[in-house]
BALOBA-1460 file (C-alpha; in Angstrom, 3 decimals):
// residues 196
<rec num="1" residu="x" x="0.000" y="0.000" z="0.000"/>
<rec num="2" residu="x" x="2.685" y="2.736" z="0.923"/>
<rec num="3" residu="x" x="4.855" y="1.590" z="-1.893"/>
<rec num="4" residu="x" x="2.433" y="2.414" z="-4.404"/>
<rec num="5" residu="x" x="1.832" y="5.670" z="-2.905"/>
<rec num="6" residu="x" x="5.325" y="6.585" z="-2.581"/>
<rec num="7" residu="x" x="5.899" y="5.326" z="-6.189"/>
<rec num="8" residu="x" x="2.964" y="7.877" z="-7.245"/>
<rec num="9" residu="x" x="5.403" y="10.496" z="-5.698"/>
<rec num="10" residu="x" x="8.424" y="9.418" z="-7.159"/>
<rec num="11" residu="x" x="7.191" y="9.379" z="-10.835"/>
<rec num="12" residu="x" x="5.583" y="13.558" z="-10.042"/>
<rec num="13" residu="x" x="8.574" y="14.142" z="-8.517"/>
<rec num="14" residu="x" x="10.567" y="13.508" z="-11.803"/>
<rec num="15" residu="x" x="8.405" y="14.809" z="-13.634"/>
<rec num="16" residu="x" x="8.552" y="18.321" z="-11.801"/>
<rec num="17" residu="x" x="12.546" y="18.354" z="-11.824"/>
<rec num="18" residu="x" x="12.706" y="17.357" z="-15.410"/>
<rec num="19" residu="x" x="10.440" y="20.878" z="-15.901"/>
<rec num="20" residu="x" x="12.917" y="22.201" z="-13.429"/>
<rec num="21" residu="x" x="10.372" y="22.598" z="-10.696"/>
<rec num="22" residu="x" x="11.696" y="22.061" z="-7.432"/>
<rec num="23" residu="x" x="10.030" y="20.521" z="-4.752"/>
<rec num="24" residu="x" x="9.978" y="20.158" z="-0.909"/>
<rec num="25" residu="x" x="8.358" y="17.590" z="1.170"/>
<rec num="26" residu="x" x="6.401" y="17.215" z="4.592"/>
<rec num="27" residu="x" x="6.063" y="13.817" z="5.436"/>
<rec num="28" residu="x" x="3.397" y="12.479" z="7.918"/>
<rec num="29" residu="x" x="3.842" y="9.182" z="9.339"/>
<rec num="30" residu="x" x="7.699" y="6.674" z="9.560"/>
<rec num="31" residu="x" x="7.165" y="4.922" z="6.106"/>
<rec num="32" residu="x" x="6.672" y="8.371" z="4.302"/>
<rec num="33" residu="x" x="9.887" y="9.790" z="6.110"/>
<rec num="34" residu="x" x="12.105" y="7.460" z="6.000"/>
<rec num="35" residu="x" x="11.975" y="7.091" z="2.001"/>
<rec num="36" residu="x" x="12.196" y="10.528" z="1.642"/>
<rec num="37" residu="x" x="15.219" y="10.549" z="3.151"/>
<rec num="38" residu="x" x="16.540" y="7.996" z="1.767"/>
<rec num="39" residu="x" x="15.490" y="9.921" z="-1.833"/>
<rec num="40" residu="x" x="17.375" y="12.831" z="-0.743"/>
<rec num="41" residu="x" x="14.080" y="14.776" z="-1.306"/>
<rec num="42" residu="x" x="13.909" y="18.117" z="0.886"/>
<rec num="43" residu="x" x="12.228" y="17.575" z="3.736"/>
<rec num="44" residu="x" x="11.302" y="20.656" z="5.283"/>
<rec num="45" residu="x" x="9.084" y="19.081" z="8.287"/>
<rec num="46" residu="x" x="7.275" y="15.708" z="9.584"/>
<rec num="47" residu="x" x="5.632" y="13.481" z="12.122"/>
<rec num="48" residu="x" x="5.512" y="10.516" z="12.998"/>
<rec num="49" residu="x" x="4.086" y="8.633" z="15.278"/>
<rec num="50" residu="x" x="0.753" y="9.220" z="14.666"/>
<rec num="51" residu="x" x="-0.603" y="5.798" z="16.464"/>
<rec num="52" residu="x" x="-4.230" y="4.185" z="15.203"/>
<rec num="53" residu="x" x="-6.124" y="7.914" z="16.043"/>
<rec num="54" residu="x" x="-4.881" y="10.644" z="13.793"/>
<rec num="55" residu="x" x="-5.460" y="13.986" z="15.827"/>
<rec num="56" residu="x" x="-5.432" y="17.472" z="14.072"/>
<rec num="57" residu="x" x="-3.350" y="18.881" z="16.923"/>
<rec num="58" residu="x" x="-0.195" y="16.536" z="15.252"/>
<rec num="59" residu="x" x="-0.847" y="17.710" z="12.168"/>
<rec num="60" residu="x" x="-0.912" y="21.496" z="12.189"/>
<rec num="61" residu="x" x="2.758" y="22.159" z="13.187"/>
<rec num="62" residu="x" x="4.290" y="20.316" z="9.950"/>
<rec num="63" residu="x" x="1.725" y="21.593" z="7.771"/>
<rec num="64" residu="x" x="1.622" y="25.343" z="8.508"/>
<rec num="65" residu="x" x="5.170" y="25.322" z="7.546"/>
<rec num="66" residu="x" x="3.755" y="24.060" z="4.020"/>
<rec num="67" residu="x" x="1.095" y="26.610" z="4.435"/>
<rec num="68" residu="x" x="3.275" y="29.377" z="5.487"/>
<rec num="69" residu="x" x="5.851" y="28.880" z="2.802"/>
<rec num="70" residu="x" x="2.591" y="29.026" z="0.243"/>
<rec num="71" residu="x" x="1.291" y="32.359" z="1.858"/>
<rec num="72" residu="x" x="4.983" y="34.332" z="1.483"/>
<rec num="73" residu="x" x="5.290" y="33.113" z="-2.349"/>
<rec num="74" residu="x" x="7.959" y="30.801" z="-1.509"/>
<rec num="75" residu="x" x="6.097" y="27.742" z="-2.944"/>
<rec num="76" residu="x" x="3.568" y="27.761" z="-6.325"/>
<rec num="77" residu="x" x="1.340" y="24.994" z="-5.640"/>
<rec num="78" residu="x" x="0.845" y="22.238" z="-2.483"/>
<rec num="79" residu="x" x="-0.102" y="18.757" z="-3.522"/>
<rec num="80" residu="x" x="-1.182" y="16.066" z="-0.762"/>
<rec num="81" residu="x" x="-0.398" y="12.309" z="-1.793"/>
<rec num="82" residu="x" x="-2.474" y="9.843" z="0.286"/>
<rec num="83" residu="x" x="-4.149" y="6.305" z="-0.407"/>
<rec num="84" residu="x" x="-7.890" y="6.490" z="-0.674"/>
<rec num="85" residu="x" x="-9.918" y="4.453" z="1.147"/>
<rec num="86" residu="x" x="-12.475" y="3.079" z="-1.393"/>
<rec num="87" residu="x" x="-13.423" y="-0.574" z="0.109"/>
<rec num="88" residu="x" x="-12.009" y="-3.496" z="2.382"/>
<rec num="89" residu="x" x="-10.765" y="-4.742" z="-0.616"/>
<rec num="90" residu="x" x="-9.795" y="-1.871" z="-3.294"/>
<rec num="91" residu="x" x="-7.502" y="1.143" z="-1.954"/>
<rec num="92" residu="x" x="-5.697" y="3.594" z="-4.751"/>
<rec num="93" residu="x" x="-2.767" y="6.000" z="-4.171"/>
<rec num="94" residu="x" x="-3.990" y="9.619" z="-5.029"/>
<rec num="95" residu="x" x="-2.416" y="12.897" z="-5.672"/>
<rec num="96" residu="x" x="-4.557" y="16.154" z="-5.386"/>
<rec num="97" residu="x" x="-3.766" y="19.876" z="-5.535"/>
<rec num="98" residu="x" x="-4.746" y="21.851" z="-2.356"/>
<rec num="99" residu="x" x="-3.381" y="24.743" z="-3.275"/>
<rec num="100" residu="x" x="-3.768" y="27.057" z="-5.363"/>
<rec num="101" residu="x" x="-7.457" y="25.684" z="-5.502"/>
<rec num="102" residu="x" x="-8.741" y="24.817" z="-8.699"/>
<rec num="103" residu="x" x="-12.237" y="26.339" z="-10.212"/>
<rec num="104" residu="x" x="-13.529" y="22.674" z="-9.408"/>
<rec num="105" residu="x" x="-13.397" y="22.795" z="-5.651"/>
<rec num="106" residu="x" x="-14.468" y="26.518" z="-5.408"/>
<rec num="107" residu="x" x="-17.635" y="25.622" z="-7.594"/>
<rec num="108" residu="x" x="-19.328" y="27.950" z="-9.797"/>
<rec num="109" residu="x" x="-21.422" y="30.528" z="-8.113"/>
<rec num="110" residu="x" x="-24.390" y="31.585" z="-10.517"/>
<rec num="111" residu="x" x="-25.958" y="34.191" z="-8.255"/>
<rec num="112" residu="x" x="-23.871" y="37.295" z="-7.021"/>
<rec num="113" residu="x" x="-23.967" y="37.480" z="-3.179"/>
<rec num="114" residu="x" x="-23.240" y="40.741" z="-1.083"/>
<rec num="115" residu="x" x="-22.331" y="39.440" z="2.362"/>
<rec num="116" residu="x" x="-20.873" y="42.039" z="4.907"/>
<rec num="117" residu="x" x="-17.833" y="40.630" z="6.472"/>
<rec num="118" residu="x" x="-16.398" y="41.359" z="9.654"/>
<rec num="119" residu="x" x="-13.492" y="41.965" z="9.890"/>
<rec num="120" residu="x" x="-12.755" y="42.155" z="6.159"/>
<rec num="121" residu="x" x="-13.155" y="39.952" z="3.629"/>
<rec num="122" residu="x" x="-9.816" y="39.089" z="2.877"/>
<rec num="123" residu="x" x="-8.518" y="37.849" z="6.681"/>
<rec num="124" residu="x" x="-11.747" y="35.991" z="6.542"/>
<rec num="125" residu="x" x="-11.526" y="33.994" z="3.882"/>
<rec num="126" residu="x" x="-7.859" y="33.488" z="4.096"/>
<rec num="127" residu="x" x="-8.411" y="32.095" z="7.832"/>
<rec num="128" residu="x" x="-11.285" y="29.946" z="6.363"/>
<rec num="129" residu="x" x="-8.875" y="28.665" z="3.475"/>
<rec num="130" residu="x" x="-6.277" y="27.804" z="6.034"/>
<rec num="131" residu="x" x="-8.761" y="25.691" z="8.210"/>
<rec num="132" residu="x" x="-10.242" y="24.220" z="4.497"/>
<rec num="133" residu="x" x="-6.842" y="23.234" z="3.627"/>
<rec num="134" residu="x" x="-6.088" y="21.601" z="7.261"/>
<rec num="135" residu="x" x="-9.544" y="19.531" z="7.073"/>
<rec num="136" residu="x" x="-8.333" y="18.092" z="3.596"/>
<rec num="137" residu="x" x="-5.432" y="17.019" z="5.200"/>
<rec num="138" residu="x" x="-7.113" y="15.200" z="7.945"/>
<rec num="139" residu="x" x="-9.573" y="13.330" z="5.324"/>
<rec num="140" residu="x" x="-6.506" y="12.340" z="3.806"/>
<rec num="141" residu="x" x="-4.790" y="11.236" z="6.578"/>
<rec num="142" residu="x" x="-8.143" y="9.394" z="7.883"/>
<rec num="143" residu="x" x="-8.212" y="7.393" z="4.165"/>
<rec num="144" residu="x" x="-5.040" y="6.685" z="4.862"/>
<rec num="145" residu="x" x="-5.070" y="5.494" z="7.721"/>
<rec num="146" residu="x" x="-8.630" y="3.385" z="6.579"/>
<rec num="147" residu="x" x="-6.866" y="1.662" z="4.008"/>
<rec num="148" residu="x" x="-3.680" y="0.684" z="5.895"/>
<rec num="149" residu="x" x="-5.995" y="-0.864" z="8.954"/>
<rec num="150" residu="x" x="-8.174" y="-2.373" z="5.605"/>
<rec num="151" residu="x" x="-5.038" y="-3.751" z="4.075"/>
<rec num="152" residu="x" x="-3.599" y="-5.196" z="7.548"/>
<rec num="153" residu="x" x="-6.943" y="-6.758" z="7.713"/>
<rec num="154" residu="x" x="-6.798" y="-8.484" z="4.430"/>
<rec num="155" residu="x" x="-3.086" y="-9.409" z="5.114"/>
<rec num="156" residu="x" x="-4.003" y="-11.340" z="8.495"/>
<rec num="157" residu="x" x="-7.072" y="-13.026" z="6.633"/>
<rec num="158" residu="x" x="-4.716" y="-14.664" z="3.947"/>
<rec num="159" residu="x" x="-1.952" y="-15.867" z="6.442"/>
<rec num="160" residu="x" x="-4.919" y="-17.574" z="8.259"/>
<rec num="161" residu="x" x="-6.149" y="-18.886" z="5.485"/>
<rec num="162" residu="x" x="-3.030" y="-20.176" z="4.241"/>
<rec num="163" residu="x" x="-1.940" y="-21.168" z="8.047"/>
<rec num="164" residu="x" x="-5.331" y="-23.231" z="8.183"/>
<rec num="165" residu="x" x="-4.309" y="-24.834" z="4.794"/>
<rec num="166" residu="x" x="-0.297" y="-25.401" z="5.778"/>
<rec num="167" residu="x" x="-2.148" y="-27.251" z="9.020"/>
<rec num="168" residu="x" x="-3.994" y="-29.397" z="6.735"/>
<rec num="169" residu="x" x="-1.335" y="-30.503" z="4.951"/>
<rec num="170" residu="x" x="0.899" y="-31.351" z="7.303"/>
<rec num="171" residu="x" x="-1.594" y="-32.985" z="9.549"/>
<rec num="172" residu="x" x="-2.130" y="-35.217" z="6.379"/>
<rec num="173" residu="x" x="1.616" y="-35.514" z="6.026"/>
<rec num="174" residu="x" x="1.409" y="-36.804" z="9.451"/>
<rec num="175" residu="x" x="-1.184" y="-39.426" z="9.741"/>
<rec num="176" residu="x" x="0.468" y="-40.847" z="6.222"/>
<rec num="177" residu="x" x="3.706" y="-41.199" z="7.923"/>
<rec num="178" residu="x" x="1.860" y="-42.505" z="11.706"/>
<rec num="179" residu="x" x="0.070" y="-44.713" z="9.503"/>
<rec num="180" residu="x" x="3.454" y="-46.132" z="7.859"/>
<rec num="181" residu="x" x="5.064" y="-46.579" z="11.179"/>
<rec num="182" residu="x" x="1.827" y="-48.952" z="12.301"/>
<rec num="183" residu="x" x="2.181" y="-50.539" z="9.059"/>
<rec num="184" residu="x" x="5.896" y="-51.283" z="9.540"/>
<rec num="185" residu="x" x="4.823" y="-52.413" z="13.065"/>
<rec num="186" residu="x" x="2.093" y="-54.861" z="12.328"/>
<rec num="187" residu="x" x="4.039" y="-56.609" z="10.121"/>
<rec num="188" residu="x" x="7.552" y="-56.729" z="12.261"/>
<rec num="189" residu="x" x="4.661" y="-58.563" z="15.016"/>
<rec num="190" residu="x" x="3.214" y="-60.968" z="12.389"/>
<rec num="191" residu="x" x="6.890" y="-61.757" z="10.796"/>
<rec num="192" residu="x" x="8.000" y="-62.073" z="14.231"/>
<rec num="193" residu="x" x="4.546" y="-64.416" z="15.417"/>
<rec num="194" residu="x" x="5.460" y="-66.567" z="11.861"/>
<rec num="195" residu="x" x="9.062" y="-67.259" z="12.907"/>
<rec num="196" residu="x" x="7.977" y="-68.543" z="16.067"/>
């Protein structure tokens, strides 16, 4: 599951430094982390150690610096790559755009509003982007963490399968050679009865 996410990655990643984009990454969870270290990607900030519960508290820290770096110009656009959740048995790797956001997640507006806003518009809506962009994240991170538990489950349900069929076999393996032995037996008692 996280290899095919982390492949998803790789191949952007390319991609972007072939344009001569360059990137930076903040990694969320060991898996994520480690490989990006090991890639010699630019990690700029991470966590780990999120346990089973993922709580938004964790999260903020590593991805205001994301967020941050976004607001000052420093960065162009901030893409999330997670593994949705889609059933117990089907989870893909994704890769969306948070930021800048795209016409598509805005949605088209048909009537003209006139809303007051206090304070002004502008602090408004960028605090409300900031908390939109951090509730993403936490879907994503929920998926994620969905579809690991999902393919753990999966994972234990074939090993018992295939311990329940290993048992079989060797139990058969066993009575076939327990059998032999009584064979081999029987017949050292009637060879043994016939010499007498």
């Amino acid at each position: 599951m996280n290899s095919n996410a982390l492949r998803l990655v790789v191949g952007k990643m390319k991609e972007w430094d072939a344009a001569g984009i360059k990137t930076s990454a903040t990694c969320i969870g060991n898996k994520g982390f480690g490989f990006m270290q090991r890639a010699g990607v630019n990690v700029v900030s991470h966590v780990v150690g999120m346990g089973d519960t993922p709580h938004l508290e964790k999260l903020i820290g590593p991805v205001k610096v994301q967020l941050d770096a976004y607001m000052r110009g420093e960065i162009d656009a901030l893409y999330i790559v997670y593994t949705r959740f889609i059933n117990t048995m089907k989870q893909e790797p994704v890769i969306e755009q948070l930021l800048p956001l795209s016409g598509e997640e805005v949605g088209s507006a048909r009537t003209k509003w006139d809303y007051v806003y206090e304070p002004e518009a502008k602090s408004v809506i960028d605090d409300l982007l900031i908390r939109y962009v951090e509730a993403l994240i936490y879907q994503a991170v929920a998926e994620n963490m969905a579809s690991e538990q999902s393919a753990r489950m999966v994972a234990m349900k074939s090993a018992s399968d295939n311990a329940k069929n290993v048992i079989g076999e060797l139990k058969l393996v066993y009575n076939k050679a327990r059998q032999a032995a009584i064979t081999k037996e029987l017949s050292e008692i009637v060879s043994g009865a016939a010499a007498v």
